[in-house]
C-alpha positions in Angstrom: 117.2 65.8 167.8 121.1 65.4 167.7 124.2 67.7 167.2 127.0 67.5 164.8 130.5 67.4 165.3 130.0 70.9 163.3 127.4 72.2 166.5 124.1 72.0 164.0 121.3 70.7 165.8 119.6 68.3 163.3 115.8 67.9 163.9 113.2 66.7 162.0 110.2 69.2 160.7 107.9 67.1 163.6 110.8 68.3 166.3 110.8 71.5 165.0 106.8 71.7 165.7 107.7 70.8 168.7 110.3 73.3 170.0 109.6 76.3 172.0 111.5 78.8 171.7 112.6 81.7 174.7 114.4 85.3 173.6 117.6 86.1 174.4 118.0 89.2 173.0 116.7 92.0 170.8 118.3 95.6 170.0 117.4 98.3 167.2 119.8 99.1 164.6 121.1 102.7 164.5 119.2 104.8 161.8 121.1 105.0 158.8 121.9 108.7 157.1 123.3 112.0 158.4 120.2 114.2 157.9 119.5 115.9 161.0 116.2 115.5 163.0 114.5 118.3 162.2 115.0 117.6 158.3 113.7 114.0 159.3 110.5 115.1 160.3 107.0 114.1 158.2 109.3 111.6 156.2 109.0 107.8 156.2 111.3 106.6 158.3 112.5 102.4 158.8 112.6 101.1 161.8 114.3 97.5 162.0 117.2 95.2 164.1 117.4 91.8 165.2 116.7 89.5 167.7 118.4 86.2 169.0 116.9 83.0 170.2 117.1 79.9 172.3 115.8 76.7 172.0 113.8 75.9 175.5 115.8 72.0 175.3 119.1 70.4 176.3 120.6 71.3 173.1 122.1 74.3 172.3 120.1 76.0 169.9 120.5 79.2 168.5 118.2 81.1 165.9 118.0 84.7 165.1 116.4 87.0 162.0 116.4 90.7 161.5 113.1 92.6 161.4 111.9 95.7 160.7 108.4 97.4 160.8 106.4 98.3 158.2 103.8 101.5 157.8 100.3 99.8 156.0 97.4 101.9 156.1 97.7 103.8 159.3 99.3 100.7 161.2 102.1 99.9 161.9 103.3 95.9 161.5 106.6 94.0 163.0 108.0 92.0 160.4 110.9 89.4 160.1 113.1 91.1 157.0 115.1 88.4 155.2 116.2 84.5 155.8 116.9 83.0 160.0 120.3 82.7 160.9 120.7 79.4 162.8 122.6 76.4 163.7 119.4 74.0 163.0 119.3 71.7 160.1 116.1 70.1 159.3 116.4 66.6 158.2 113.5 64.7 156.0 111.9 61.9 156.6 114.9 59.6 155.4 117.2 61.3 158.2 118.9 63.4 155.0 120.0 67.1 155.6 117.9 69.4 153.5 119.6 72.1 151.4 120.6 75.0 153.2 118.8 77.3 151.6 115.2 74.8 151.5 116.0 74.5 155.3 116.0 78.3 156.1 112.6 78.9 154.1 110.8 76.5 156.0 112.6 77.7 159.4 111.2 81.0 157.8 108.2 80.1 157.7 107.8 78.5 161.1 109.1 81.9 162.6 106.6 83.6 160.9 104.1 81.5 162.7 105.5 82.0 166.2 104.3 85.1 168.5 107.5 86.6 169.0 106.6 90.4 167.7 105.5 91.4 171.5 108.8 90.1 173.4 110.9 91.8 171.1 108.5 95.0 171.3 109.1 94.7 174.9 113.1 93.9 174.8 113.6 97.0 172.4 111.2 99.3 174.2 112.6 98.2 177.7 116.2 98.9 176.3 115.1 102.9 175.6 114.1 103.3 179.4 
């Protein structure tokens, strides 16, 4: 892995195996809408906000997504809700950047694949008390 003069942390999809991850930071959003409480109750309601990362290296990366949980069948399931925000760039096997957008999916992906539902369960629940 090496950084930029622009602060991205290139790293190829093998380093990016290879990196551990620690949270940072997690908070709820506020609920959207002006319908009072009691006209809330017995309605679906979203929960969702975001959570930051830190790469667990001497580099300083940074990767965060929003999330948001989703009812299914009378569970409840933590969910990341659109593309990372990052400073990592994943090269290829040639040392080339890929596209921005190719790189996000597969940092998507990988996310998707980590355990990180029960810290930020614990970072947002922790922030209520």
């Amino acid at each position: 892995m090496n950084i930029t003069n622009m602060g991205q942390v290139q790293a190829s999809v093998q380093e990016l195996l290879s990196l551990r991850l620690k949270h940072l930071h997690s908070a709820v959003d506020p609920e959207p809408g002006n319908t009072p409480p009691h006209q809330r109750c017995g309605t679906t309601t979203t929960l969702s906000g975001y959570t930051e990362w830190v790469g667990d290296t001497h580099l300083p990366i940074s990767l965060g997504w929003d999330w948001c949980i989703q009812a299914h069948a009378h569970r409840a399931q933590w969910q990341r809700d659109e593309l990372p925000r990052t400073n990592i760039q994943l090269v290829n096997e040639q040392g080339h950047p890929l596209h921005w957008e190719d790189n996000l999916r597969v940092l998507a992906t990988w996310v998707d694949a980590q355990d990180w539902k029960h810290a930020v369960a614990n970072a947002v629940n922790a922030a209520k008390h």
